[in-house]
FIKEZA-482774 format. One line per field, with one value per residue (C-alpha): x, y, z; residue number from 1. Coordinates in steps of 0.1 Angstrom, whole numbers. Example, Ala and Ser with C-alpha at 12.3 -4.5 7.8 and 13.67 -1.06 7.14 Angstrom:
residues 2
c1 = (123|137)
c2 = (-45|-11)
c3 = (78|71)
lumvo = (1|2)
END
This chain:
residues 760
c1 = (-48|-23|-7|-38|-51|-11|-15|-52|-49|-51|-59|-78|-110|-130|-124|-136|-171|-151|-127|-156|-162|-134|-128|-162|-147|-111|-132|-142|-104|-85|-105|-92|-57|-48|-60|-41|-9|-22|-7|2|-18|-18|-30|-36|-79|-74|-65|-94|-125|-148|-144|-125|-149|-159|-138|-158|-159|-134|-111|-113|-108|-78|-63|-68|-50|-22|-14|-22|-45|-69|-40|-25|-2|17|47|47|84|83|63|81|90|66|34|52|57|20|8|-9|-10|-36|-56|-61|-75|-100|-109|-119|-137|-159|-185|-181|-147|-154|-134|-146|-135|-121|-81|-49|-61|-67|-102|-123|-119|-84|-80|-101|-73|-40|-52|-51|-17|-6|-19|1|32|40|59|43|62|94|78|70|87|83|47|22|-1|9|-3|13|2|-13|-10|-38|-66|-54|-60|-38|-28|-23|9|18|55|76|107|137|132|167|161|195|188|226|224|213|190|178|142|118|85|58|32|-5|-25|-57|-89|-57|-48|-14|-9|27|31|44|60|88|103|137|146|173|178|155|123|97|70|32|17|-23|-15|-51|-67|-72|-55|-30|-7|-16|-26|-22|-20|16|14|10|45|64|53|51|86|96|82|96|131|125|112|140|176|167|199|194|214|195|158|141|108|86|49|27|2|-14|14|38|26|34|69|77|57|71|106|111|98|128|152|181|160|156|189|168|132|112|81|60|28|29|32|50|49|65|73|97|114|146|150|152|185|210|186|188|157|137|110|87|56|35|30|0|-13|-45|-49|-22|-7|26|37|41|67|84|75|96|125|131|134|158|180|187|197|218|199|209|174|167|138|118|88|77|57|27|18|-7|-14|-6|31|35|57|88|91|84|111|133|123|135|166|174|169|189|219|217|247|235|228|253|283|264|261|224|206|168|139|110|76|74|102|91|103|135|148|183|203|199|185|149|132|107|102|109|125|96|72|53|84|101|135|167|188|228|242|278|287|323|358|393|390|363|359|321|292|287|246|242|204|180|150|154|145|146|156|159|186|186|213|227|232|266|292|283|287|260|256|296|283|299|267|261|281|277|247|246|233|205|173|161|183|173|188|196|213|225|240|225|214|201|163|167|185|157|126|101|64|51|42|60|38|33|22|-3|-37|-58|-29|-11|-37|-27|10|3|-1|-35|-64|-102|-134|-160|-193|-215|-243|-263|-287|-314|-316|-326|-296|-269|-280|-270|-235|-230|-233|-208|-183|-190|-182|-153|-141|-130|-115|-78|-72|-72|-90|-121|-123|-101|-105|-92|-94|-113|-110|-128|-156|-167|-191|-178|-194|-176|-140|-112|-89|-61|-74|-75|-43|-27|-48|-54|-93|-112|-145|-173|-207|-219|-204|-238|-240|-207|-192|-158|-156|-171|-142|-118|-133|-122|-89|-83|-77|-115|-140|-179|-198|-231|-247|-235|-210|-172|-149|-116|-101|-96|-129|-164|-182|-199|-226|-226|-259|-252|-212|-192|-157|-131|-99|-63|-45|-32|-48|-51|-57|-28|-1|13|-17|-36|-75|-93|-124|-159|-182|-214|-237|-262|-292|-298|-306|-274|-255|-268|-256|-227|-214|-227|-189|-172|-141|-141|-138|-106|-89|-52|-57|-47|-9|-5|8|12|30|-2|-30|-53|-57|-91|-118|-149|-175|-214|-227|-246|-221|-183|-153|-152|-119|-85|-59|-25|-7|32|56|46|10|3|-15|9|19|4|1|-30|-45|-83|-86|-112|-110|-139|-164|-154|-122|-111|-87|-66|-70|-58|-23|-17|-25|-2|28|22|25|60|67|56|76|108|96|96|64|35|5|-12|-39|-65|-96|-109|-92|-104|-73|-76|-102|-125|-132|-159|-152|-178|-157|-176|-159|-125|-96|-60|-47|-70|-56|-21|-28|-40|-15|-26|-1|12|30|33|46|59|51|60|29|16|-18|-29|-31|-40|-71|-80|-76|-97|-121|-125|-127|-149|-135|-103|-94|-62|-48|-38|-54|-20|-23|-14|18|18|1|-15|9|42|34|39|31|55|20|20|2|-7|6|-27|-45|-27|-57|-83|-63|-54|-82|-69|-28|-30|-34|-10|27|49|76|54|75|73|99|98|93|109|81|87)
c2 = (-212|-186|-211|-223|-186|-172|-206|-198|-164|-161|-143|-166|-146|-179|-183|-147|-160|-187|-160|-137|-164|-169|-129|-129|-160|-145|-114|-124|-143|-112|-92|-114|-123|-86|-77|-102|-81|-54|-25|-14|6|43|53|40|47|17|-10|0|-20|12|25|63|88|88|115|146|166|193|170|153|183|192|157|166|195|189|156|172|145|169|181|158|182|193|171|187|189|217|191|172|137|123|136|128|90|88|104|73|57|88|85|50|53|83|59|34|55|75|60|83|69|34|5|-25|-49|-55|-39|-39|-16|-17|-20|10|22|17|34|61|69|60|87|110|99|104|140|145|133|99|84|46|40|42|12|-10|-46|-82|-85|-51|-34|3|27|51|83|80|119|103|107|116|79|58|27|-2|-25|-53|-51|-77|-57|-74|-79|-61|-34|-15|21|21|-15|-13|-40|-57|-52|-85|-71|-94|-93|-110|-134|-118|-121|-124|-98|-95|-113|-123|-156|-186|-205|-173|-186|-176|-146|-137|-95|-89|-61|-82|-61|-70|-41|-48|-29|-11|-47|-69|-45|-69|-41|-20|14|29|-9|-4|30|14|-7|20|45|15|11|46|51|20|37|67|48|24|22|-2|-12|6|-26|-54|-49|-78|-84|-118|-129|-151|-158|-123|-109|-133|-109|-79|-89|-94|-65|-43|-49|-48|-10|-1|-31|-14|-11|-46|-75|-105|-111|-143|-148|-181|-192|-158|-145|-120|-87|-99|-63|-55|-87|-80|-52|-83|-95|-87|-94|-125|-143|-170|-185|-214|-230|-260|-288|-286|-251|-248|-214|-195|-214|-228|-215|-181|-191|-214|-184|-161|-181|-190|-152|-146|-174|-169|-136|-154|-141|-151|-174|-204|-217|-249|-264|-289|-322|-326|-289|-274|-238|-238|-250|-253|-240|-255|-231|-201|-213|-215|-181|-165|-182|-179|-138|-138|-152|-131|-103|-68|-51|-27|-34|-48|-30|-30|-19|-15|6|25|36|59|87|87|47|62|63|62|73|110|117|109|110|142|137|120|133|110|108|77|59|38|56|36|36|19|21|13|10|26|6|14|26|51|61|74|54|62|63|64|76|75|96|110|146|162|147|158|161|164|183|151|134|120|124|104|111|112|109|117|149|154|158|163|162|195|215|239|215|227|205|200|198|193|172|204|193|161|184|186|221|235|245|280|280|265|276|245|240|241|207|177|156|124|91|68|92|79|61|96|98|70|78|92|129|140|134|149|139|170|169|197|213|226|209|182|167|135|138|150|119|95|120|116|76|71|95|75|39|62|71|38|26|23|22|-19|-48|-39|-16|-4|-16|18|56|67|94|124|140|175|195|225|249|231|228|251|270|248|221|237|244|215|181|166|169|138|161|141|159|180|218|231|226|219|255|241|222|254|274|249|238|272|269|234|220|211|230|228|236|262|226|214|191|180|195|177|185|153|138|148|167|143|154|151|144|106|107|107|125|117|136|139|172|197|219|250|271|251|242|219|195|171|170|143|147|126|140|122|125|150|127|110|77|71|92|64|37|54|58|25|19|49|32|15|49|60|51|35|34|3|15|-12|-1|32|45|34|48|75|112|122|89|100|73|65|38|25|30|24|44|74|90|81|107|118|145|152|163|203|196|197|170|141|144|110|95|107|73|77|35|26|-9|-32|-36|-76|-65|-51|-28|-51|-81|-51|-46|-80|-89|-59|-71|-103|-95|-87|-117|-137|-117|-124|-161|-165|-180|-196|-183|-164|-174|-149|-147|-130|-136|-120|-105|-83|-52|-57|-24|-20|11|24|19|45|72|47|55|33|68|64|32|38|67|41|14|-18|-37|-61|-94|-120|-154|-182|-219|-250|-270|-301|-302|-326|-307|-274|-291|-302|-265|-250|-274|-271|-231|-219|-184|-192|-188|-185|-155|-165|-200|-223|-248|-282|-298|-332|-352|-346|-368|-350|-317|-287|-251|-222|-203|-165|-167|-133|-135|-130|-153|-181|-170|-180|-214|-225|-253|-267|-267|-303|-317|-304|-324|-322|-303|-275|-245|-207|-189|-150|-129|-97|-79|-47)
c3 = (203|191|170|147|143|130|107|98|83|40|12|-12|-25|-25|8|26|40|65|74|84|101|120|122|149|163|169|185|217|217|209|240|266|248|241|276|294|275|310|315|348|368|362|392|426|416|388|414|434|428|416|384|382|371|331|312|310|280|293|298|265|248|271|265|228|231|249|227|194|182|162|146|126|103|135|142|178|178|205|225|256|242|266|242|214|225|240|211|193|224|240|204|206|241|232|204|230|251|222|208|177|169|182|165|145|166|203|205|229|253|288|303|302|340|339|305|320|347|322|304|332|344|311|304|338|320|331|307|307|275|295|318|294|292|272|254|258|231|220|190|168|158|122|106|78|101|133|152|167|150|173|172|197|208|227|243|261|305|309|278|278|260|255|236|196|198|161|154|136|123|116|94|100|78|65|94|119|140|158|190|204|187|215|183|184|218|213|241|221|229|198|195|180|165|149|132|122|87|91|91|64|38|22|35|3|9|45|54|43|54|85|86|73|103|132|119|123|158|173|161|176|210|214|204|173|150|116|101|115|108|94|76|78|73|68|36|36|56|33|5|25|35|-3|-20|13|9|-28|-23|1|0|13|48|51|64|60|49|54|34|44|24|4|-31|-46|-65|-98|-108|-85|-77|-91|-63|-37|-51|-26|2|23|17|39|17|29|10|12|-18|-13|-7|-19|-6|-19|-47|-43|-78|-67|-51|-71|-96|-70|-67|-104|-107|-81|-81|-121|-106|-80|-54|-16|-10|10|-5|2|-12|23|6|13|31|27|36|75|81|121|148|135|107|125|147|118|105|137|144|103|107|138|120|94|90|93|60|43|24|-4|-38|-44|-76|-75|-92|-80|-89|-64|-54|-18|-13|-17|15|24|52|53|15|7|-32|-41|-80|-112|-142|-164|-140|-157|-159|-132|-118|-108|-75|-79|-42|-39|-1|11|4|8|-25|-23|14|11|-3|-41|-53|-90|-105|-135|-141|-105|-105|-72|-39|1|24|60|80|98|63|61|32|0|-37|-55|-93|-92|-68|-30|-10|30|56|70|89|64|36|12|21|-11|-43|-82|-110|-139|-170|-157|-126|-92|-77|-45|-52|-46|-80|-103|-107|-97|-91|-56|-58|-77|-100|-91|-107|-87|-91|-59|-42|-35|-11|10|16|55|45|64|44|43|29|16|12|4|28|-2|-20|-20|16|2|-23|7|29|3|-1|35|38|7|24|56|35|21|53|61|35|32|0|-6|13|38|56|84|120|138|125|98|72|88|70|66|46|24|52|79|60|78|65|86|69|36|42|56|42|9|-1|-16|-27|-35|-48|-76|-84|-83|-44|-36|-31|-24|-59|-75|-57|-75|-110|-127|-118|-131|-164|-174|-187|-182|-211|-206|-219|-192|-205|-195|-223|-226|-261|-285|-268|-279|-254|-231|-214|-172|-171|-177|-170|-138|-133|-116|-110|-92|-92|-74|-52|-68|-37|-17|-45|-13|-16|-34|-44|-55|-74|-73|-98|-99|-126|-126|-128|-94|-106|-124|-95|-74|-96|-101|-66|-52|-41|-38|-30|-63|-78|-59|-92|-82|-44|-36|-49|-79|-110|-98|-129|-152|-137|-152|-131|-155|-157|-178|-171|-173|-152|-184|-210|-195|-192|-220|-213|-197|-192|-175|-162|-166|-145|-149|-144|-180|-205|-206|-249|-263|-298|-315|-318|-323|-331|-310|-287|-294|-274|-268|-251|-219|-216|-196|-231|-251|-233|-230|-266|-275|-253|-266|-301|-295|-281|-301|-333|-315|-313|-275|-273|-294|-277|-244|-222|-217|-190|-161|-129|-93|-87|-122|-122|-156|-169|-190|-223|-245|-276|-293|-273|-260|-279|-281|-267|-234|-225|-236|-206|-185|-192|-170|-154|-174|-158|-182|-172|-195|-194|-210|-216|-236|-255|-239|-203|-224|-235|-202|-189|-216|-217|-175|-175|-198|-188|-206|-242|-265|-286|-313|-313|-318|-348|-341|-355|-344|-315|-283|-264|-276|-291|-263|-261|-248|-233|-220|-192|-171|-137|-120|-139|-121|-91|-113|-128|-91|-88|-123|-114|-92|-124|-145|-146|-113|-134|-144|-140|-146|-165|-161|-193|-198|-219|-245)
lumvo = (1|2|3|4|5|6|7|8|9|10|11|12|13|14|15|16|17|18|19|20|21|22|23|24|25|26|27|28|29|30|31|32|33|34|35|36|37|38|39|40|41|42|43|44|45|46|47|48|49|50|51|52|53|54|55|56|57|58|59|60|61|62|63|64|65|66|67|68|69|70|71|72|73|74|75|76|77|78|79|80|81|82|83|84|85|86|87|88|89|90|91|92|93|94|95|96|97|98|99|100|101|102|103|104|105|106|107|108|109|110|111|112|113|114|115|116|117|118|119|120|121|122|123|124|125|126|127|128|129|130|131|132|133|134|135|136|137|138|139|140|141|142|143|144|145|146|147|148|149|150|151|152|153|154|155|156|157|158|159|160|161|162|163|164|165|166|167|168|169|170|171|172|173|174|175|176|177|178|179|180|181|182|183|184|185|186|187|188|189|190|191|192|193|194|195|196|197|198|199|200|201|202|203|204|205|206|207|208|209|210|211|212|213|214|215|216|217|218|219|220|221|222|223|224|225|226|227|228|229|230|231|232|233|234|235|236|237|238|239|240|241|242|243|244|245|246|247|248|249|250|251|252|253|254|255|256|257|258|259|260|261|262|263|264|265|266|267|268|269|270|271|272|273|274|275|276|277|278|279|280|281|282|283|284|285|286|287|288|289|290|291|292|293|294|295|296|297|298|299|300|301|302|303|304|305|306|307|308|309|310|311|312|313|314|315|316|317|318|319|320|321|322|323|324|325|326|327|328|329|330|331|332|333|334|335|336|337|338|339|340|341|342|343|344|345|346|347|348|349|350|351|352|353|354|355|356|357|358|359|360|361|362|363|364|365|366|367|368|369|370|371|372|373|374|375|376|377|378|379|380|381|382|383|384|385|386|387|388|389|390|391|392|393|394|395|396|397|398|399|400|401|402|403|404|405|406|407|408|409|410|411|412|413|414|415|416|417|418|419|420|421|422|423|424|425|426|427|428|429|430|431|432|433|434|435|436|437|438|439|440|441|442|443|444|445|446|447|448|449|450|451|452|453|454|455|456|457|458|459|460|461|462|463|464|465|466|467|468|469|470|471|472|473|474|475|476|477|478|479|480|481|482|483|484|485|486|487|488|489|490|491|492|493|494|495|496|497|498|499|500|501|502|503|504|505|506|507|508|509|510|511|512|513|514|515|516|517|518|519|520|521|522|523|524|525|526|527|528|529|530|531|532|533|534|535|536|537|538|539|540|541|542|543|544|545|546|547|548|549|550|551|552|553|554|555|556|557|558|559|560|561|562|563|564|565|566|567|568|569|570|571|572|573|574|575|576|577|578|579|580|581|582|583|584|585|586|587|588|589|590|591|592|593|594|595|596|597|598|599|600|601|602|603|604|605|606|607|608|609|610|611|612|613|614|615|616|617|618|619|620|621|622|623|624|625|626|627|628|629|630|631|632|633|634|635|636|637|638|639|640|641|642|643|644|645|646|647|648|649|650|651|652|653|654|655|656|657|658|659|660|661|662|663|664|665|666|667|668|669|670|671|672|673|674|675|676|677|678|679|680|681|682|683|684|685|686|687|688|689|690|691|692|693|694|695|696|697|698|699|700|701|702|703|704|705|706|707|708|709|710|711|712|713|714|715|716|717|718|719|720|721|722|723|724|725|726|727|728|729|730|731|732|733|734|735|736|737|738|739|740|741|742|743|744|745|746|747|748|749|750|751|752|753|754|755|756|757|758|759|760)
END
């Protein structure tokens, strides 16, 4: 039963009603399965037949307390390790035992009379945690919304806390949800671990919020070996292991990616990482070209992948490849020694061994990490970086050289240090703002910093109903996929809000600065102006009035320089504010953590005329400097046609292809721009993520494809110069769009391959 619901599991758009299907299906599955994980009993009361008294309000908020679980900022490092191991555990339990905080669906916890009385035990300091062997369910503490996060572990009979054990995490298909898998039978001295990545996620968002912070408790629960942990996943969890661990490559000493597809962006960072890749012929659901795409890329790199296409196969591939994934990670050497040279998107995926990124240098461009491991020629590791600005050392760091720089090694290190004229310097000797600028807009929300929606109490009540059920759809959103299955964003209104929680949490404020007082507290102090006409003022734009346009905004807090705000501006006439926020999440510009480095911080937008205005901040909080290009994109093309057709041009000037393939795929966002007010300049600000692939084609099976999908067209239209039979094509083709072409692929020729395109 295990078996066909790990092989189930996918991420095909098409095919989301069946796996709703099978998501209620798996529900009444999962409450017995994950149950029959048991914990022991916590007191002699739960192995009575008669249920332990109901916790009483008191003692919730005692148990609250004393676990810190409404306090998410506080890393309770004065705590006894006992709270700070239960921690999650504690918050998943309340979560199961409050209606207000209920989950979607049936979790690993014990049944209600029994989790009634492990709470207590717990609160009196029993460490359970210490108890635990082979299969059980357990949570981590998630500082995003104070809930525990559930994770299913399998730890060895005979765990030795004096043994470094290696650590296999394992990544679920979408509608899926992590139970120990029988196929992994090996008993090898391994900690298997299945994170739920939030739900259905595609481990974007706090989804991969999720493994990084499973991964980081399980170290500090169990003596894990920093050099052998592993990645693997299947379909939706495929795509997770490979968009995962080109983030943070050097974390990772194998990864094994079955029925996925990758991130082609960051690829190249999986180079010197042992790779286990597995797809079927005849996938259907995820199509087998991304991985044929995948390894083309890495083994012109000469990448260390095992990669094989089974005949036949479709998107299930059975035990005996799961059995192959384990035993292949298990005899893989540990990781180090290697030189590795990877980029990033993000300063805080650099993560090494004692040193962690802050900033970039060009905050809109990608940075570079060179890592050079220790040799009898240069007895400490040497790290080499571009565009890296500011980074963070912790006193245990160990001696390395960085950027031709002696760094660590002692107590008395500096924490946080700053690249000056190509020379590194401890903060205290530059002058820096309070908070580092940092691309992503809306994804900086969902990197595990405690986060807060606001509402305001003022106002029409009609109006501050509809408010509060948007925040509530908001609240459980995770920044990609639907919506999370445990925790939840917590709401307040402006009267309600702290000053704890102004202090320590990031703000998403939704509502208009006539009622809102916490966005009227704000709005002076940022860089936007509203008119006495009551109009957004931005500069090169024409005032635009907010009666018929929404705003939306990253920055900085103002009031709290350590914290981010988000704002959601409605428009000022209720029936377009309604329109306008009939998906909130959808206006979380960049949530989902793609293209980070492109996405806009200021969206001016009407629900009946488009996107108005796109714009960036730099690195000092300022207007990112662009050209003053006022050419206005037609009405006829996205925004997403427009960088394409301009990426293309320069291909196709340096002759390495004759033509591209344009049309809407699921996978891409369509944006719709008023090009009366849309400007080359906004989209340059707002640069879409551009993936191009290159494929050798003939006319013949280029016809058939345009004349199947009418959604498909060519830019430029190719001439003909000689027959249908002979005469091929060297076609652009945007990575995603391969979603949209997958029903048309069978018929294209057996040696239809993918070539990777460096574009401009």
């Amino acid at each position: 039963m295990t078996k066909s619901r790990w092989m189930m599991g996918h991420l095909n758009p098409g095919c989301r009603n069946n796996l709703d299907v099978l998501g209620f299906r798996m529900g009444a599955v999962l409450l017995v399965a994950l149950l029959s994980l048991g914990l022991p009993a916590a007191t002699p009361a739960a192995e009575s037949s008669s249920a332990p008294d109901p916790i009483l309000p008191e003692e919730s908020a005692a148990i609250r307390l004393h676990f810190g679980i409404d306090r998410p900022w506080d890393n309770l490092m004065d705590a006894p390790e006992q709270v700070r191991r239960h921690r999650g555990f504690v918050a998943l339990l309340m979560a199961g035992t409050e209606p207000a905080t209920a989950p979607l669906e049936p979790l690993p916890l014990p049944p209600l009379a029994r989790s009634e009385a492990t709470l207590r035990a717990l609160f009196q300091g029993r460490d359970l945690l210490k108890e635990k062997r082979n299969e059980f369910g357990w949570a981590y503490y998630s500082p995003t919304d104070g809930s525990g996060q559930p994770l299913v572990l399998r730890v060895p009979h005979d765990y030795n806390p004096r043994v470094s054990y290696p650590l296999i995490v394992i990544l679920h298909g979408l509608g899926q949800r992590p139970l120990p898998d029988p196929n992994l039978t090996a008993r090898e001295p391994v900690i298997l671990a299945w994170p739920w990545g939030r739900g259905d996620t595609a481990y974007r968002g706090l989804g991969g919020q999720d493994v990084w912070e499973a991964m980081e408790a399980i170290q500090s629960w169990y003596s894990v070996d920093p050099r052998r942990i592993s990645l693997m996943g299947f379909s939706m969890g495929g795509y997770g292991a490979w968009s995962l661990a080109a983030r943070r490559p050097n974390l990772f000493s194998a990864v094994a990616p079955v029925s996925g597809w990758p991130q082609p962006d960051f690829l190249v960072n999986l180079c010197q990482v042992p790779l286990f890749v597995r797809h079927g012929s005849a996938d259907v659901t995820v199509p087998t070209i991304f991985s044929r795409y995948a390894y083309a890329v890495l083994a012109h790199n000469y990448s260390p992948i095992d990669f094989q296409e089974i005949p036949g196969a479709g998107h299930g591939l059975g035990s005996p490849v799961f059995n192959q994934v384990q035993k292949w990670i298990l005899s893989q050497p540990p990781s180090g020694g290697k030189i590795l040279h990877f980029k990033l998107e993000n300063p805080t995926d650099l993560q090494l061994p004692g040193l962690s990124g802050i900033a970039f240098e060009k905050p809109h461009q990608p940075a570079w990490i060179h890592i050079e491991p220790a040799s009898t020629e240069y007895p400490v590791p040497r790290i080499t970086s571009e565009n890296l600005l500011k980074i963070r050392l912790n006193s245990s760091s160990s001696a390395f050289l960085f950027d031709g720089q002696s760094l660590g090694s002692t107590s008395a290190v500096p924490p946080i240090w700053i690249r000056l004229d190509a020379h590194w310097m401890p903060e205290h000797a530059v002058s820096v703002s309070p908070r580092d600028y940092r691309a992503g807009a809306a994804a900086n929300l969902f990197d595990g910093e405690p986060l807060l929606i606001v509402i305001p109490s003022d106002g029409p009540p009609a109006q501050n109903q509809k408010l509060a059920a948007y925040a509530k759809t908001l609240a459980r959103f995770a920044g990609d996929g639907k919506p999370m299955v445990v925790g939840g964003i917590s709401i307040r209104t402006d009267r309600e809000l702290t000053a704890a929680e102004r202090e320590h949490c990031n703000l998403i404020l939704i509502g208009s600065p006539r009622y809102h007082s916490e966005i009227r507290r704000l709005l002076p102090l940022l860089p936007l102006r509203l008119s006495n006409r009551d109009e957004w003022l931005t500069g090169e734009t024409p005032p635009l009035s907010r009666s018929e346009n929404g705003l939306l905004c990253f920055y900085l807090n103002p009031l709290q320089p350590g914290r981010w705000i988000y704002l959601i501006l409605p428009p000022s006439q209720p029936a377009l504010a309604d329109r306008w926020l009939r998906n909130p999440a959808h206006l979380l510009t960049g949530a989902d953590g793609l293209n980070r480095l492109g996405q806009p911080d200021l969206v001016i937008t009407s629900p009946e005329h488009g996107d108005r205005l796109w714009r960036q901040f730099d690195r000092d909080w300022s207007w990112r400097n662009l050209p003053a290009n006022t050419n206005r994109l037609s009405a006829t093309h996205t925004v997403q046609d427009w960088a394409l057709c301009r990426a293309a041009d320069a291909l196709f000037k340096s002759n390495q292809a004759d033509g591209l393939l344009l049309g809407t795929s699921e996978k891409v966002e369509v944006r719709h721009i008023d090009p009366d007010y849309f400007t080359e300049a906004s989209a340059a600000a707002g640069q879409p993520d551009i993936r191009l692939s290159r494929v050798r084609i003939s006319r013949r099976t280029l016809d058939k494809i345009l004349a199947k999908s009418r959604g498909f067209r060519l830019y430029p239209a190719p001439s003909s110069s000689g027959s249908p039979e002979s005469e091929t094509f060297r076609l652009l083709v945007p990575f995603d769009l391969l979603w949209t072409a997958a029903g048309i692929l069978p018929e294209l020729p057996k040696d239809f391959t993918l070539e990777p395109i460096e574009t401009p």
